[in-house]
N, C-alpha and C positions, 0 to 999 in steps of 0.2 A: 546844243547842236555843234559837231564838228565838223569844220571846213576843209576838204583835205585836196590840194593842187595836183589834178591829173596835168600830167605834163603833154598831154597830148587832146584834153576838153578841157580844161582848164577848171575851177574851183565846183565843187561838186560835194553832197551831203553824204555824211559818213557811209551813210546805209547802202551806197552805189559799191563802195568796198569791200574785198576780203581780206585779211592780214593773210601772210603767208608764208611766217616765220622770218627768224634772223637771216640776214644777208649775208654776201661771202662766203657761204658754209661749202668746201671743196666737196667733191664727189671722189669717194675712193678712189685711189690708183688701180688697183686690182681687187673687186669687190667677191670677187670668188674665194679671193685668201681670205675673208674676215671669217672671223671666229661668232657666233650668236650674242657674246658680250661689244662686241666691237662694231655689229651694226645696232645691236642697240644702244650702245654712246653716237653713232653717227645719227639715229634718226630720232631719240628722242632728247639728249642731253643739249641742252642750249643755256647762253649766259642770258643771264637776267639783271643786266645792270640798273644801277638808279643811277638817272642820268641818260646820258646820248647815248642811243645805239642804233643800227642800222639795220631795217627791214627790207622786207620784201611784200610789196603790195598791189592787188590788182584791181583793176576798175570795172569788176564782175556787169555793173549795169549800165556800162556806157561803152567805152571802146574797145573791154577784154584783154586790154595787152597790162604785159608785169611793168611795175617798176619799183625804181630802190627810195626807199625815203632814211634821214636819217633824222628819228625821234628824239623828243625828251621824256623820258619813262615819269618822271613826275610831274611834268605841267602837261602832259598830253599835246606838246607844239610842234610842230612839224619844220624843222629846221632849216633842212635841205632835201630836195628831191630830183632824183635824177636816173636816168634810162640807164640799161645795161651798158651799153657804148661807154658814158661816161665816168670816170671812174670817180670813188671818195676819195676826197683832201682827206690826207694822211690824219691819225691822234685818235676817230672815233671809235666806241666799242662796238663790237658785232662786227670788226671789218678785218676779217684774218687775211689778208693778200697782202 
């Protein structure tokens, strides 16, 4: 079983969650310009690091609000977790800003 820290009920059983893809990921500028290849690189291409990366996670069976956690893709440990407000220390993967 994994333990994963809502920052707002505090530690809470995987199955209350829903992943929600990589974090950071910008929203076009002008999404009417994209071309059919260029919203499909925005909505389904995503990095898949081994190692840190930074999600996006909601806490579907408790308080329902998002937040950002920053993963380890290979031990499954939950690093850092933290609200839209605050931003990620600079270095991880998944954090294009």
């Amino acid at each position: 079983m994994l333990l994963i820290t809502c920052p707002n009920c505090g530690p809470r059983d995987e199955t209350e969650f829903h992943y929600g893809g990589q974090a950071h990921v910008p929203y076009p500028e002008d999404p009417s310009a994209l071309s059919d290849a260029e919203w499909s690189r925005y909505l389904f291409y995503r990095e898949n690091p081994k190692g840190l990366f930074a999600e996006r996670w909601v806490h579907s069976a408790g308080c329902r609000k998002w937040f950002n956690a920053l993963r380890d893709t290979v031990t499954y440990e939950f690093k850092t977790i933290y609200t839209g407000e605050k931003p990620l220390t600079a270095g991880a993967k998944g954090d294009s800003q």
